[in-house]
C-alpha positions in Angstrom: 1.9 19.8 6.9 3.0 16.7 5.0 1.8 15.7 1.4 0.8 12.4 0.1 2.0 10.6 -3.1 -0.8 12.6 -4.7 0.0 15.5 -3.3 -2.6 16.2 -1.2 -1.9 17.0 2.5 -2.6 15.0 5.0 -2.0 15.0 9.1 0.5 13.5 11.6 -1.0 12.1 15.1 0.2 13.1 18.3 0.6 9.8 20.2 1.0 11.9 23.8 3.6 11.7 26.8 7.2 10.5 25.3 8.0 7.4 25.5 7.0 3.7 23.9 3.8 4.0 21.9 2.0 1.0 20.1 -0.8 1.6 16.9 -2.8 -0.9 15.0 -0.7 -0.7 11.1 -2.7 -3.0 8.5 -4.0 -6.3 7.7 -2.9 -8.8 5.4 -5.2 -11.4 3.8 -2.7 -14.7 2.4 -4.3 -16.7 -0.3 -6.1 -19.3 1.5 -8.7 -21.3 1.2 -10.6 -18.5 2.8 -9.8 -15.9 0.6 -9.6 -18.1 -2.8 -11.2 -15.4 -5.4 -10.6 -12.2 -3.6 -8.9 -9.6 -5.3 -6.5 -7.3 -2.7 -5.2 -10.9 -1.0 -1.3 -11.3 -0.5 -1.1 -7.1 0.0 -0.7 -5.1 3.6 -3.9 -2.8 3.4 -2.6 0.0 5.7 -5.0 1.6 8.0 -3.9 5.3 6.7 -4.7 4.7 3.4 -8.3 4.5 4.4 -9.3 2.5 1.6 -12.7 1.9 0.7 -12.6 -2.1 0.8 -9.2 -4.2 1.2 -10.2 -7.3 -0.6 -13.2 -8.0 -2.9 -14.7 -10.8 -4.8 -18.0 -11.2 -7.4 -19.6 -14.0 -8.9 -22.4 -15.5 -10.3 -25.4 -17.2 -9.1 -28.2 -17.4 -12.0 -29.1 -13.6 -12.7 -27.6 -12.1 -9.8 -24.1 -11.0 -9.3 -22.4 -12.1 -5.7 -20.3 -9.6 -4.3 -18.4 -10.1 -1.1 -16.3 -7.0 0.5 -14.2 -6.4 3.3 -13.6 -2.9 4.9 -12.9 -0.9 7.4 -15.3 0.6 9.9 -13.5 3.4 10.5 -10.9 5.9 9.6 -8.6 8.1 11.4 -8.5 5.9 15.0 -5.4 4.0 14.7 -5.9 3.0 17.9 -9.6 1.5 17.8 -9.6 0.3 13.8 -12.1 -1.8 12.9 -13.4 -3.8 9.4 -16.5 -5.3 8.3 -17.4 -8.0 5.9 -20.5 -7.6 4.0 -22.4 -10.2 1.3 -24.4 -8.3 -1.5 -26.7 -10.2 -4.0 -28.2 -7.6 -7.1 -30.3 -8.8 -9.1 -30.0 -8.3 -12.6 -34.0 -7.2 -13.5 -34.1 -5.1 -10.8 -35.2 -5.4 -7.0 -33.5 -4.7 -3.7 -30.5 -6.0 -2.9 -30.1 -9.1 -0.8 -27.4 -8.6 2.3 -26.1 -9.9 5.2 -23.0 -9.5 7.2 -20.9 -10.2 9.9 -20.2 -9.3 13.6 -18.0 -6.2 13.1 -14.2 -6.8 13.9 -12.9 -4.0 16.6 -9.3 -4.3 16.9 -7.9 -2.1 19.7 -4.2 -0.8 20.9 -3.9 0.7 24.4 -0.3 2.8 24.8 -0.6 5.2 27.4 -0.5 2.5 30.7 0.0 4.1 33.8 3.3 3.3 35.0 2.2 1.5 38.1 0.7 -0.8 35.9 4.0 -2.1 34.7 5.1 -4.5 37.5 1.5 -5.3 38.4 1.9 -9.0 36.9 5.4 -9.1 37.8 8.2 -7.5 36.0 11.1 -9.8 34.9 13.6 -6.6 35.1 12.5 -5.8 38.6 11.6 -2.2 37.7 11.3 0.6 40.8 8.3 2.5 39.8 8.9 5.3 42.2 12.3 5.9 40.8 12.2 4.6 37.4 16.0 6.3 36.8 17.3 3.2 39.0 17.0 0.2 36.5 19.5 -2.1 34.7 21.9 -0.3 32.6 24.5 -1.8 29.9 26.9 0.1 28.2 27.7 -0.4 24.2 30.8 0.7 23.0 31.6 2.2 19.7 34.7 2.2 17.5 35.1 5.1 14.9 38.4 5.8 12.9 39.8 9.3 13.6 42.5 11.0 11.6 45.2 12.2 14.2 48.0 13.2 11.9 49.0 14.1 8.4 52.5 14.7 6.5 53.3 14.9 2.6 53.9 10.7 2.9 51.6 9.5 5.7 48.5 9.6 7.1 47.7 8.2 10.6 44.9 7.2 12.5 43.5 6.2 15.2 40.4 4.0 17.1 38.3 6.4 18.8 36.0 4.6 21.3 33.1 5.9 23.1 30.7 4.4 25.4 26.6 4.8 25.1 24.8 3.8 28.2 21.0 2.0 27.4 18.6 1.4 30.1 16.9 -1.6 30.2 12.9 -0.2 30.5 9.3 -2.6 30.8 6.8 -1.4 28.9 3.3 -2.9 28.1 0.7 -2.3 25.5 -2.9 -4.4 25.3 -4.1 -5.4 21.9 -7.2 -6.2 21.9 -10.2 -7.4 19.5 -14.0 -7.8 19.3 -17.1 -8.5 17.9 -19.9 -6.1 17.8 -23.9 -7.6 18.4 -25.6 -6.0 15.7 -29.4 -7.3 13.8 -28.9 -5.1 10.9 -28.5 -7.2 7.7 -28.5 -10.3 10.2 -30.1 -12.9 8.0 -29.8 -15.6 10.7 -32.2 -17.5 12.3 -31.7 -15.5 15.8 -32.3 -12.1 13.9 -28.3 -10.8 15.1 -25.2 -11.4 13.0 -23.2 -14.2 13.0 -19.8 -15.6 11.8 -16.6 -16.2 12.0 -13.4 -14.0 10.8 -10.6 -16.3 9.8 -6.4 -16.1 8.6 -6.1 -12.6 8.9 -2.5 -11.1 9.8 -3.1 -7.4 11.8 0.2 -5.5 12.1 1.1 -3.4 14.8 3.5 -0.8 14.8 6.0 0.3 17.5 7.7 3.8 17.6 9.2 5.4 20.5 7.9 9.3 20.8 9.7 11.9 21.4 9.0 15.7 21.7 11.3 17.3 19.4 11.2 20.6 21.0 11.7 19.0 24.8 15.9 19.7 25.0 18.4 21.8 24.3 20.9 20.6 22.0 24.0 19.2 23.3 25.8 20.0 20.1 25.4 23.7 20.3 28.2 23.7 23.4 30.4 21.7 21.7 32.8 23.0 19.3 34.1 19.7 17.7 30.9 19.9 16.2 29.4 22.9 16.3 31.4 24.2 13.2 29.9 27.8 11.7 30.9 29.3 8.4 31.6 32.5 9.7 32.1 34.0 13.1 28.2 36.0 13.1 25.2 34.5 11.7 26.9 31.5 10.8 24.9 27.8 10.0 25.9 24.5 11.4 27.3 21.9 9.4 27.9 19.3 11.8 24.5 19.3 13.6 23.6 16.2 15.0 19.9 14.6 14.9 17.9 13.9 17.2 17.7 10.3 17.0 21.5 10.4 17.6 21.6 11.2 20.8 18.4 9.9 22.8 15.4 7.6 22.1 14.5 3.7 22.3 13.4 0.6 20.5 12.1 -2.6 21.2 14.6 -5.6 22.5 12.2 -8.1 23.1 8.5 -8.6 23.3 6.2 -11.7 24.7 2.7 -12.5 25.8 2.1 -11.8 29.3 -1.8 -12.3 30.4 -5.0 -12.5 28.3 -8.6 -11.9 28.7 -10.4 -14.1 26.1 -14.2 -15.0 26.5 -14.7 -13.8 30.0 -11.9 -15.6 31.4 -8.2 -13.9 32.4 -5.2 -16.5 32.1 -4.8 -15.0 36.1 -8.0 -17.1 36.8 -7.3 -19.2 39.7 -10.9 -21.5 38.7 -10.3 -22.6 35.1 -13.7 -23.1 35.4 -14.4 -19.8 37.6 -17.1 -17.4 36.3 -16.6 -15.2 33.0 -17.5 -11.5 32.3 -20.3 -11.5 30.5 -19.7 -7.4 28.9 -23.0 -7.2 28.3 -26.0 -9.2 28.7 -29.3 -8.7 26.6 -32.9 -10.6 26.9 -32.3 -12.1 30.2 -31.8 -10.3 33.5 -29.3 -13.2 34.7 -27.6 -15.4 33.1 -27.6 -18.7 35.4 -25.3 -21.8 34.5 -24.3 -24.9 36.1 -20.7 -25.9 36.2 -21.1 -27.9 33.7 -23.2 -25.5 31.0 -20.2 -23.5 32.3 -17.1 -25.5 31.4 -18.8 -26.6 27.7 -19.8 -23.0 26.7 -16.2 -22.5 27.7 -15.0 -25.1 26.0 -16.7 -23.6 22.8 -16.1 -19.9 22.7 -11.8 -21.0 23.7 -12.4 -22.7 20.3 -13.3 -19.3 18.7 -10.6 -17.0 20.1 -7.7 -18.6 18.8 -5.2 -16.7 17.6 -1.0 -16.8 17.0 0.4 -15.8 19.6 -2.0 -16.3 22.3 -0.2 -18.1 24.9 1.6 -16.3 27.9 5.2 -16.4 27.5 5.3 -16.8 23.6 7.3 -14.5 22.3 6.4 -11.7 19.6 8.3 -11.3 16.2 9.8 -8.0 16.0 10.8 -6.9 12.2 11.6 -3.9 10.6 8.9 -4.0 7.7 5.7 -5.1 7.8 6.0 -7.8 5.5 4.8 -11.5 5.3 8.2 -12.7 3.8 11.6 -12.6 5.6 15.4 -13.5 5.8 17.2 -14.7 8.9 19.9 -12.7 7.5 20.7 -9.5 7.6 21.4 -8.0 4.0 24.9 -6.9 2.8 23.7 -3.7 1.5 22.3 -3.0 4.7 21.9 1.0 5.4 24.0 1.8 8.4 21.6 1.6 11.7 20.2 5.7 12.3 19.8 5.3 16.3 22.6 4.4 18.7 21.2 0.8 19.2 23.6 -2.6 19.6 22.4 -4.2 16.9 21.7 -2.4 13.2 18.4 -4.9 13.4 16.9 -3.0 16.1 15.3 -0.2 15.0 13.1 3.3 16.7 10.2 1.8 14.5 9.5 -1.5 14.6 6.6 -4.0 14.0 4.7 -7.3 15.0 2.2 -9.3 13.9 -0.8 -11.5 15.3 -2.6 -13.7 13.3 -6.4 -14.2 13.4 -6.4 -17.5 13.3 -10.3 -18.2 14.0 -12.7 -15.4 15.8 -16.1 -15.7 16.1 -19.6 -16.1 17.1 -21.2 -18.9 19.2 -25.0 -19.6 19.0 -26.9 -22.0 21.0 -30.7 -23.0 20.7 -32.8 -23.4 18.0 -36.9 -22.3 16.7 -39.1 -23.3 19.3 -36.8 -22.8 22.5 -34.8 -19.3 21.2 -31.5 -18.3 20.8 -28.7 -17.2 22.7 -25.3 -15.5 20.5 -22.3 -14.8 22.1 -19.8 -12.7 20.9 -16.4 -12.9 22.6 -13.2 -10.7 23.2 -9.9 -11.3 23.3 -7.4 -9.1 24.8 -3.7 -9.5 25.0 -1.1 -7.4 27.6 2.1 -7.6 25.4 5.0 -6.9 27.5 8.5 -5.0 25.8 11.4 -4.7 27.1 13.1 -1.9 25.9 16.5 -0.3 25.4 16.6 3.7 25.9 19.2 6.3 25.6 20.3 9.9 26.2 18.9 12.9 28.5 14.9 13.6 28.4 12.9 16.0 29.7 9.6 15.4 30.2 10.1 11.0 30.5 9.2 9.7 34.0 9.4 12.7 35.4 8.1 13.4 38.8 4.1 14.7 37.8 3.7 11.3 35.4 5.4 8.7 38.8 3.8 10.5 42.0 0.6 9.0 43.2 -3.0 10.9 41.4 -3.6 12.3 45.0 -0.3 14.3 45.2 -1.3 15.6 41.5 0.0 12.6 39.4 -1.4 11.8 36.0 -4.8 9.7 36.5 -4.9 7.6 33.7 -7.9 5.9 32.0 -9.2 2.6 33.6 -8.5 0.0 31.3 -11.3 -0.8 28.3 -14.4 -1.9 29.8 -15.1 -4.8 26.7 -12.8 -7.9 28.2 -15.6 -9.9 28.1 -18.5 -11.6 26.3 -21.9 -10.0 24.4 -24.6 -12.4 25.3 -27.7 -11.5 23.2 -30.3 -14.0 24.1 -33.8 -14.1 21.9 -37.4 -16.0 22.7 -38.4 -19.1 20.8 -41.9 -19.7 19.4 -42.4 -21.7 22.4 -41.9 -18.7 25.3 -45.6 -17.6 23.6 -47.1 -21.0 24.6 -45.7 -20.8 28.2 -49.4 -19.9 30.0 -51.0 -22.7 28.5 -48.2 -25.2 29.7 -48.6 -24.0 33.2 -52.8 -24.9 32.8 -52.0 -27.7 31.3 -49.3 -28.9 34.0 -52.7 -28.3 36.9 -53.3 -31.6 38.4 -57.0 -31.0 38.5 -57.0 -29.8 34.9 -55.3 -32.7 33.9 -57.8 -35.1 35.7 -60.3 -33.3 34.0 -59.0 -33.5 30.4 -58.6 -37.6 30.6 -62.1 -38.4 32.0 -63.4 -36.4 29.1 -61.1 -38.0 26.8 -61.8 -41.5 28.2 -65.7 -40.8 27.9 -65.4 -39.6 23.9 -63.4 -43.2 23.6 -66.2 -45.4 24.7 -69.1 -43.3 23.5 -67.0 -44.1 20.1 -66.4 -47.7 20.9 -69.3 -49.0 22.7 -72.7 -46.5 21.4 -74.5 -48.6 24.2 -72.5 -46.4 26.7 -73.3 -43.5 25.0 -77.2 -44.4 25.6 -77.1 -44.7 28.9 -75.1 -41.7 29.4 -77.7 -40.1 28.0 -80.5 -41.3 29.5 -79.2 -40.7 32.6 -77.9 -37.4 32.5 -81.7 -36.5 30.8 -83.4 -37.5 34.5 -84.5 -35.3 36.6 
């Protein structure tokens, strides 16, 4: 069990199968235009603090107090996190509170990709997925001074160097986010929430797992380094950690494919049809190819975020933090894992910005509404450098096909699409009497009587003899 800064306890997640594992981290709100007023701006609010808002603002507007909030959904799912943003007017004599909010922000990690998914939009390392031992390998060489000999004058040493063999390993996570169709606290004109969610940074965190208890230590056969104080019940003070002799970290991470909208940068038709996720108030949804490319052309405007572009690389740092140096400190603590570089770490982070994700809605009063809420998903790729012996990674039950008893993995998310929530205007109730009205006899019959109540009105002499001649018999 492991204790907070306020001492109470709280518990460590088991991310599954060894290997590279991805989680959503925080959110960081920069002073902005946007967020001018907020309190909690210019600060990572980390998902495991489960805080009860991240950034918060109040105001006046005549008696009532404006409050504006943002949150999270959820707690405890690091891998499906969420936040809301909520509007709150309260009235200073009393009386309910006024409210609306937003679409609901889902922001999703997938980790555990079945391996054969790797290579499935090509693989730049050429990886074999039926032997995943047989990849690129590079060897990094270490120098360490060693003490060789010692008299009552000199001392003398030596360069003791020792080879570490990495392979070269794909991985692939998809981060995904969403809007959820909701009417509660609506307070739009089509009844379900609207809005936009705008200059948000979500950190990611990267960590490579490994079981602690899946090896036998290498150290305990080796006695350079397995040094006891005594010859029975002794205790080792040499022992090596884990992270010293097998584990990986991220090299070098890029965009590979989207889904954003509907549409998959795999499309061969840019203007090809999208997913619509989930379609409410119509039982189809029909457009033409040009409805088609300008509703595109709309909801690509609200799923922009940085990066979004296949091949754009990810920034991989250290820290979570907003500010950086190019250069590595002097003072810099001496690099725990056997990696080439002290900058590459096991646990490492990325960013993507939320640069503008939202809701489009078309229609109006008389004619109805339609909302659409959009997705975007992105399949990061990683390469990734790993090290030493393991036990249960890649090992022959997690490669072999599901019908020879391989793992069967989860499809992935079903949500790479749109929510299109389409509601009646006032004028679907009139629809009957347009029909009538549209009648060709009907219609016939509606001008003659309206051209007879124009010249009873203008000539009464007509009137007369309409009369009297309807009044024989």
């Amino acid at each position: 069990m492991a204790f907070g800064a306020s001492g109470i306890p709280f518990s460590i997640p088991n991310f599954g199968f060894e290997g590279a594992k991805s989680n959503f981290y925080g959110a960081y709100f920069p002073s902005s235009s946007v967020w001018s007023g907020y309190q909690g701006i210019n600060l990572l609010h980390k998902y495991q603090d489960a805080e009860p808002y991240l950034v918060k603002s109040s105001g006046t507007e005549g008696a009532a107090t404006i409050i504006k909030t943002v949150g999270w959904t959820n707690i405890a799912t690091p891998n499906y996190a969420g936040m809301n943003f909520e509007w709150r007017k309260k009235y200073a004599l009393g009386g309910s509170d006024e409210v609306t909010r937003k679409p609901d922000l889902g922001i999703e990690v997938q980790s555990n990709i079945a391996l054969s998914d790797i290579n499935r939009q090509g693989d730049p390392l050429n990886w074999n997925v039926t032997d995943p031992m047989n990849v690129q390998r590079l060897t990094m060489y270490t120098k360490r001074l060693v003490k060789v000999a010692e008299t009552e004058t000199t001392v003398t040493y030596s360069y003791n160097y020792t080879g570490q063999e990495f392979l070269f390993i794909p991985t692939e996570f998809w981060v995904g986010f969403s809007l959820a169709a909701s009417q509660t606290d609506a307070s739009t004109g089509s009844g379900w929430r609207e809005g936009e969610w705008q200059n948000i940074v979500c950190w990611f965190r990267l960590d490579f797992n490994v079981w602690d208890n899946a090896y036998k230590d290498p150290w305990l056969d080796d006695p350079n380094t397995n040094i006891f104080d005594s010859k029975y019940n002794g205790t080792v003070s040499a022992e090596q950690h884990l992270y010293e002799y097998r584990g990986g970290f991220p090299i070098q991470g890029w965009i590979q494919g989207w889904n954003k909208a509907g549409w998959t940068s795999s499309g061969t038709d840019d203007q090809g049809d999208p997913v619509w996720f989930d379609l409410k108030g119509k039982t189809q949804g029909t457009y033409t190819s040009q409805q088609l490319a300008q509703i595109k052309e709309k909801l690509m405007s609200k799923v922009a975020f940085a990066p979004d572009l296949i091949g754009q690389f990810i920034s991989l740092y250290d820290s979570p933090d907003s500010q950086f140096s190019y250069e590595l400190p002097e003072n810099l603590e001496p690099n725990l894992i056997q990696s080439p570089d002290s900058s590459m770490k096991k646990v490492m982070y990325f960013p993507i910005n939320i640069v503008n994700f939202g809701t489009v809605t078309e229609g109006d009063f008389w004619n109805g509404y339609t909302v659409y809420y959009p997705s975007a998903y992105f399949r990061v790729r990683m390469i990734y450098g790993v090290y030493g012996k393991f036990t249960y990674l890649w090992t022959e039950e997690v490669t072999k096909p599901v019908d020879q008893g391989g793992l069967d993995y989860p499809n992935e998310t079903e949500q790479h699409g749109t929510t299109v929530i389409n509601t009646p205007g006032v004028g679907s109730y009139f629809t009957g009497i347009s029909d009538w009205f549209s009648n060709p006899i009907v219609l016939f019959i509606i001008i003659a009587i309206v051209i007879i109540i124009i010249l009873v009105l203008v000539l009464p002499w007509f009137g007369i003899i309409l009369i009297s001649s309807t009044g024989r018999r």
